[in-house]
C-alpha positions in Angstrom: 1.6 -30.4 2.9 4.8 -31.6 4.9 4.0 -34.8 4.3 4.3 -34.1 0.5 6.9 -32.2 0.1 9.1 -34.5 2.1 7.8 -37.7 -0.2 8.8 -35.7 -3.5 12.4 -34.6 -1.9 12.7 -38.1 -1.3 11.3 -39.9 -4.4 8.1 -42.3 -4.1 6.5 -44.7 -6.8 3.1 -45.7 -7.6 2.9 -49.8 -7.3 -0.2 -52.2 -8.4 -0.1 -55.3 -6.3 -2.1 -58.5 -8.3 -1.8 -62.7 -7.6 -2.1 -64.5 -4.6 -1.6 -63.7 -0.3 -1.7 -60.2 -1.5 -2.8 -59.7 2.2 0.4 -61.6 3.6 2.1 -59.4 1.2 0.7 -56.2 2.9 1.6 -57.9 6.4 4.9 -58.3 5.3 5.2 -54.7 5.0 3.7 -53.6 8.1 6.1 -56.1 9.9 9.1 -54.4 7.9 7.8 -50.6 9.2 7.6 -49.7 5.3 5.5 -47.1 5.0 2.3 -47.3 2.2 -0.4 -44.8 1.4 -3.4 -44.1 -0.4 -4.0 -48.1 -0.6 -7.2 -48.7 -2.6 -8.6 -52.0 -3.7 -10.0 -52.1 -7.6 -10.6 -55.0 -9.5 -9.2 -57.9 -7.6 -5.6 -55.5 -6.9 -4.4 -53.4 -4.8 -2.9 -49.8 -5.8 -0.7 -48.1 -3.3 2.3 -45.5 -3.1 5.4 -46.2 -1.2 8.8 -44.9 -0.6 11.7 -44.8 -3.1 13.6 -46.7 0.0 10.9 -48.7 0.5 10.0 -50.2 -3.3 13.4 -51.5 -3.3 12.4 -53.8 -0.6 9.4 -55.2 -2.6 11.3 -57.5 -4.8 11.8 -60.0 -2.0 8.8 -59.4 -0.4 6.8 -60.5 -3.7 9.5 -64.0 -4.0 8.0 -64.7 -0.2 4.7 -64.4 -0.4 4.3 -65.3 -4.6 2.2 -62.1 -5.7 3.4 -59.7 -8.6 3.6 -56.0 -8.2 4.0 -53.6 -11.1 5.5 -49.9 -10.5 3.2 -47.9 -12.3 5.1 -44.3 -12.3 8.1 -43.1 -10.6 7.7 -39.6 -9.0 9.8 -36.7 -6.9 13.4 -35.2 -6.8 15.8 -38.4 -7.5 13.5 -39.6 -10.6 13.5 -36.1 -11.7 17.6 -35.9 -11.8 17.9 -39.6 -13.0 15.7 -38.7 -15.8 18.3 -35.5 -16.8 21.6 -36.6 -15.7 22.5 -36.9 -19.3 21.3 -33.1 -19.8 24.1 -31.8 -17.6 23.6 -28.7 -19.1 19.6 -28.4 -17.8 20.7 -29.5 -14.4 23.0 -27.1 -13.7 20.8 -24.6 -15.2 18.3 -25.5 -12.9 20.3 -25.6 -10.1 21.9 -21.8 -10.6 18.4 -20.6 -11.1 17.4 -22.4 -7.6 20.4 -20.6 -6.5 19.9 -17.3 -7.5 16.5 -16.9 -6.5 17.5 -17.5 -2.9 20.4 -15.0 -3.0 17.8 -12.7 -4.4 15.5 -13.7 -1.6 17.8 -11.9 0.9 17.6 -8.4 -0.3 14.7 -5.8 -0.5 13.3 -5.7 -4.3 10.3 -3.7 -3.5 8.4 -0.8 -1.5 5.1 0.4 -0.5 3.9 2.8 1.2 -0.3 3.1 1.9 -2.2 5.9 3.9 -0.3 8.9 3.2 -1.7 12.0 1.7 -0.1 15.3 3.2 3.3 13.1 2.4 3.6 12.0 -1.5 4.6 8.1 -2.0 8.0 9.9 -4.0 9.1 11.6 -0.7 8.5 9.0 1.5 10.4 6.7 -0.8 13.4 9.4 -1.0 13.3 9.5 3.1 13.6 6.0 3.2 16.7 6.0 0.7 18.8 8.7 2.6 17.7 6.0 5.5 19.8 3.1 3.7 16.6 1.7 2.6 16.3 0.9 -1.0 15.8 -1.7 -3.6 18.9 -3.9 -3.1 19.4 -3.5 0.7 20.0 -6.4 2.7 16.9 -7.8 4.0 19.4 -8.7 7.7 20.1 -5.1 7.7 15.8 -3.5 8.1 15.2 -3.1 11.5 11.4 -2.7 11.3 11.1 -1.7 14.9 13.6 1.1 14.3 12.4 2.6 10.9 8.7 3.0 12.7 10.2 5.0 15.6 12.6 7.0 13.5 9.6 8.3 10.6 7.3 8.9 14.0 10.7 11.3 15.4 11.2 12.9 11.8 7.4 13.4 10.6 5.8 14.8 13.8 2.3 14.7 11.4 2.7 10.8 11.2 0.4 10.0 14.2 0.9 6.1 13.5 3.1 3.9 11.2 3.9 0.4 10.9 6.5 -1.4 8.6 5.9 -5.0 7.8 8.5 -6.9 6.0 7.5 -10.2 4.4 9.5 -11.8 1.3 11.0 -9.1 -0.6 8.5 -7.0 0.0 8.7 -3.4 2.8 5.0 -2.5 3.3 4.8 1.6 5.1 1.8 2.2 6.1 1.1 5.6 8.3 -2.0 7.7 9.3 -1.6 11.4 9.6 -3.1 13.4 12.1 -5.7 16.4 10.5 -3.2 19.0 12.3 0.5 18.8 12.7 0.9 21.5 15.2 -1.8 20.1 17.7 0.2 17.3 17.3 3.3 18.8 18.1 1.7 20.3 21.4 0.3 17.1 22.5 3.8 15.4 22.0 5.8 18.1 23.3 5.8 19.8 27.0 6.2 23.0 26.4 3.5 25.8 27.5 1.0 27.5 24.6 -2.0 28.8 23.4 -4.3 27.9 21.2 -5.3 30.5 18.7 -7.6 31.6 15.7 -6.0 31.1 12.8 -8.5 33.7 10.9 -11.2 34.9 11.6 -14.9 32.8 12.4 -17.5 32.2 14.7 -17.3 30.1 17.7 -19.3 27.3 17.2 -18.5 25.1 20.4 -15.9 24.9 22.8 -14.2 22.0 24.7 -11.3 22.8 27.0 -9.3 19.4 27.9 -7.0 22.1 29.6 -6.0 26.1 30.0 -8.7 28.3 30.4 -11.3 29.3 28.0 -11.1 32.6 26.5 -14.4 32.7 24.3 -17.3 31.2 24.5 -20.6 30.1 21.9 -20.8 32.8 19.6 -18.2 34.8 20.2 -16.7 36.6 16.7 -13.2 36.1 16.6 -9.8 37.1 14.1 -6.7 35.8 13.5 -4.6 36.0 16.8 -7.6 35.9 18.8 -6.7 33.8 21.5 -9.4 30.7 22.6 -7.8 28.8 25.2 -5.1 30.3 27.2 -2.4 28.7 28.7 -2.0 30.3 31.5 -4.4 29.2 34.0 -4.5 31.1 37.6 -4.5 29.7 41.1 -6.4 31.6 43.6 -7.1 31.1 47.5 -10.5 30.8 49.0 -11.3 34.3 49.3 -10.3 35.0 45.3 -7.2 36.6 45.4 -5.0 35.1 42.7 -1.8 33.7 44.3 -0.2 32.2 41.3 -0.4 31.6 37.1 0.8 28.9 36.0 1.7 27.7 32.7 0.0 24.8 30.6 -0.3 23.5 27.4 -3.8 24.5 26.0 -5.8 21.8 24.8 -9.0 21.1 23.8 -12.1 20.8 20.8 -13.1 23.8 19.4 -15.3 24.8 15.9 -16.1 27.7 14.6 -18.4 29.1 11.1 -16.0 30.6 8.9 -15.6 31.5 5.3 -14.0 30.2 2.2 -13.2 32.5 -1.1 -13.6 30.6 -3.9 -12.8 32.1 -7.0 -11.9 29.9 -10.4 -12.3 30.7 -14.2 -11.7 28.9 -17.4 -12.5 29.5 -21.0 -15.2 27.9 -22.8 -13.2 27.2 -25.5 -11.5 24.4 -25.3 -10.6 20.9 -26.7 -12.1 17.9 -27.1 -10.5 14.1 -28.5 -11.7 11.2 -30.6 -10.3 7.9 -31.0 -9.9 6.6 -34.2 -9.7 2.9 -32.4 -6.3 2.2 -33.8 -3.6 1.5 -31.0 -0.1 0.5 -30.4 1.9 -1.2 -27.6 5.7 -0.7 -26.4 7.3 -3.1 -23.9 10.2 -2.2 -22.0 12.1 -4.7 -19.4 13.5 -3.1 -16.3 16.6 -5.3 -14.8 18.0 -3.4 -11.8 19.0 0.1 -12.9 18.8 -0.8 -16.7 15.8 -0.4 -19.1 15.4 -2.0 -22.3 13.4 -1.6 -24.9 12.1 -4.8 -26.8 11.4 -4.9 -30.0 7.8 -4.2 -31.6 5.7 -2.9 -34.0 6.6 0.7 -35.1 4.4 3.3 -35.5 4.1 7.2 -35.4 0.9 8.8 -34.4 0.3 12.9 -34.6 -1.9 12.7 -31.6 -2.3 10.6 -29.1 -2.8 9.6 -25.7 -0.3 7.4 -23.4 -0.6 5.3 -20.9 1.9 3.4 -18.8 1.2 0.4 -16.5 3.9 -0.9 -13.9 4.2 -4.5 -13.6 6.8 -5.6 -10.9 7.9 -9.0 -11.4 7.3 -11.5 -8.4 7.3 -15.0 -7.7 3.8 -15.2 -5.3 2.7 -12.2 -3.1 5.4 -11.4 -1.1 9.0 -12.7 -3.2 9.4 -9.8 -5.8 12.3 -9.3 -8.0 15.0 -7.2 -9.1 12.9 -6.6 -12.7 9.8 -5.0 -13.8 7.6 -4.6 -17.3 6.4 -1.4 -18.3 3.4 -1.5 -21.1 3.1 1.3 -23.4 -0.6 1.8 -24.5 -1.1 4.6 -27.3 -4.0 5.3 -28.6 -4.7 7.3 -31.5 -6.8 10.5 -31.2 -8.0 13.7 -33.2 -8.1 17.0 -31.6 -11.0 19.1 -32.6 -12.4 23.1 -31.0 -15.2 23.5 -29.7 -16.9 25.8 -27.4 -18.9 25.5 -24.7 -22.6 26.6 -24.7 -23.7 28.9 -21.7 -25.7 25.8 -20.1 -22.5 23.6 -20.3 -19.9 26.2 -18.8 -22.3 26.1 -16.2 -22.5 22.6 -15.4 -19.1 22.5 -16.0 -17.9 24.8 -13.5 -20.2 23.5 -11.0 -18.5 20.4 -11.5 -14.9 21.8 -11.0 -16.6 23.6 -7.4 -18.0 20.3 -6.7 -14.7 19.0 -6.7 -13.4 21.5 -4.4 -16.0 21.5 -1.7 -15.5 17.5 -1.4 -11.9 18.1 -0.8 -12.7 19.9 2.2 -15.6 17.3 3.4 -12.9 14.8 3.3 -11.0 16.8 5.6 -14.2 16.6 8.5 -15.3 20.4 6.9 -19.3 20.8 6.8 -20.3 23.0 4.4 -22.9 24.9 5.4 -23.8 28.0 2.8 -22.7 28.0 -0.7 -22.6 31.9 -1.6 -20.9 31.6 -5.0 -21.9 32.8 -8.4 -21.2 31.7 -11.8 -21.1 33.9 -14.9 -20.3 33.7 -18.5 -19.0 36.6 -20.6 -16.7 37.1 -23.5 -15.6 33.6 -24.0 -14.8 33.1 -20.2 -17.0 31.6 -17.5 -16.2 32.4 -13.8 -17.2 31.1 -10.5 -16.4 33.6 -7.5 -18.0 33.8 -4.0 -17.9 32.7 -0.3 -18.8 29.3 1.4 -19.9 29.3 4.7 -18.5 26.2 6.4 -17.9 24.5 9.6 -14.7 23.4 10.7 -12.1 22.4 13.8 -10.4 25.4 14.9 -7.6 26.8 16.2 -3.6 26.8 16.3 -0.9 26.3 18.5 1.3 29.3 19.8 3.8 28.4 22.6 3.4 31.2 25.2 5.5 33.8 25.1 6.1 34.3 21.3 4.4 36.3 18.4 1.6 34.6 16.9 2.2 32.6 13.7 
């Protein structure tokens, strides 16, 4: 690849070598250190490439040794300026653009952030501005290293991040930790508790340190405390000389309870496309958007969609401009009303939903005691789930209980 690029900065020709002592001739140029490659033999010839320096030296090569070479095609930057010198106009329109892409190689054009869900993609990218960091900063002026350890001090849930900044491009990505203030008592040294946030069943019990205040099966409530922080120090004959304080760790689960309750009405609204569509382009230049010109036409309903297309040069040089396509497809809006079997299925669908919002949090659902009825036009799911979950809150020692 080297090798390449520095031959087309350079400028190299393709040469067909025919006659006599065409082997002399090839001596000749070995002797002279100038440089062929790709030499192939066909039909009696040679073809070879060689050096824009070098085919200059041919001439008196071929007068030596008799043969006759023929340059077959010229090829790399020189030839390609020679052949525009007249189209000044081209040339220096080539070189500004070569120009401006590598000013705009030294700022940030774009910014991703992957892995976070208790933190939305918008606030991130807000924290990151009132940091300094936005499209248009100066790439000299990131200090990856320092932007990781400063969103690890501000967002005491971000249990890892890591910034990688390649081209144009800032990449964020963070894992969060399940519970913020566990966190905060792992990372901080101060004495605590560790409490029931409601009220549940122990399941299980692992004390990494404090002392265990409940054991397997015990029925708890809110401000029930399960491992205490205070932990006592007693001689050999049991007498307790001292208590001292310790932050309260450990792995705890418990059986608790969910209230689920959610209704909707089973009339509602349902679309049809008619197939017919229309497209709006807009062009985003910094700051600035602009609309381009298109077909125009007004729908009564409809649906929208918008796609994001970031322009970039490859995966990592991204500019200071974007696309935005317009989609709208036309629709008609008609009533209908559910049937008792399809408010059914429906709101099992919307519980469904819910429940696998809390497996993705590490919950097991255990019982499912909810009940689904339809009356006067509304259908309603209400109950209790019985589910199994990590347990337990963080209360320094010494305060009321959150």
């Amino acid at each position: 690849m080297i090798f390449s690029i520095l031959h087309f900065l350079g400028g190299y020709c393709q040469v067909v070598l025919c006659g006599k002592n065409q082997e002399r001739f090839l001596n000749l140029c070995v002797g002279r250190q100038i440089l062929l490659w790709r030499l192939v033999r066909k039909d009696g010839h040679y073809i070879f490439y060689v050096s824009r320096a070098g085919a200059k030296e041919l001439e008196d090569i071929s007068q030596k040794t008799g043969c006759d070479h023929r340059i077959l095609c010229k090829r790399g930057l020189p030839f390609l300026f020679g052949r525009y010198r007249k189209r000044k106009l081209f040339l220096a329109a080539l070189l500004f653009s070569g120009a401006g892409l590598y000013v705009l190689s030294l700022f940030l054009w774009q910014i991703r952030t992957v892995g976070s869900q208790a933190h939305s993609s918008e606030e991130l990218m807000d924290y990151l501005e009132e940091r300094g960091i936005k499209s248009g900063t100066l790439l000299s002026s990131i200090s990856c290293h320092e932007l990781e350890e400063q969103i690890r001090k501000d967002y005491k849930d971000i249990a890892w991040v890591s910034c990688d900044l390649k081209g144009t491009l800032l990449t964020v990505t963070v894992k969060e930790t399940l519970d913020k203030e566990a966190l905060t008592a792992r990372t901080e040294d101060v004495p605590c508790d560790l409490v029931a946030s409601k009220k549940g069943t122990i399941d299980s019990i692992v004390v990494r340190s404090g002392s265990a205040m409940v054991k397997k099966g015990d029925k708890v409530r809110a401000g029930d405390v399960l491992i205490s922080g205070q932990v006592g120090l007693y001689d050999d004959s049991g007498t307790l000389m001292e208590t001292a304080l310790v932050k309260a760790e450990g792995d705890i689960t418990a059986t608790t309870k969910l209230r689920y309750e959610d209704s909707f009405s089973m009339l509602h609204y349902t679309k049809e496309y008619t197939g017919r569509s229309l497209r709006k382009y807009r062009l985003l230049l910094g700051e600035k958007l602009f609309t381009l010109p298109g077909r125009k036409e007004t729908y009564r309903y409809y649906d929208e969609k918008t796609r994001h297309y970031p322009l970039h040069i490859g995966p990592q040089l991204y500019l200071p401009a974007a696309l935005y396509v317009t989609v709208r497809s036309e629709c008609r809006i008609k009533e209908k009303m559910y049937t008792e079997e399809q408010a059914v299925r429906e709101a099992k669908k919307r519980l469904h939903l819910f429940l696998e919002e809390y497996r993705s949090k590490g919950v097991t659902i255990l019982e499912n005691r909810v009940k689904i009825r339809c009356a006067d036009g509304m259908c309603t799911a209400k109950g209790k789930i019985l589910v199994r979950e990590a347990f337990g809150k963080v209360r320094e020692i010494g305060t009321d209980s959150m």
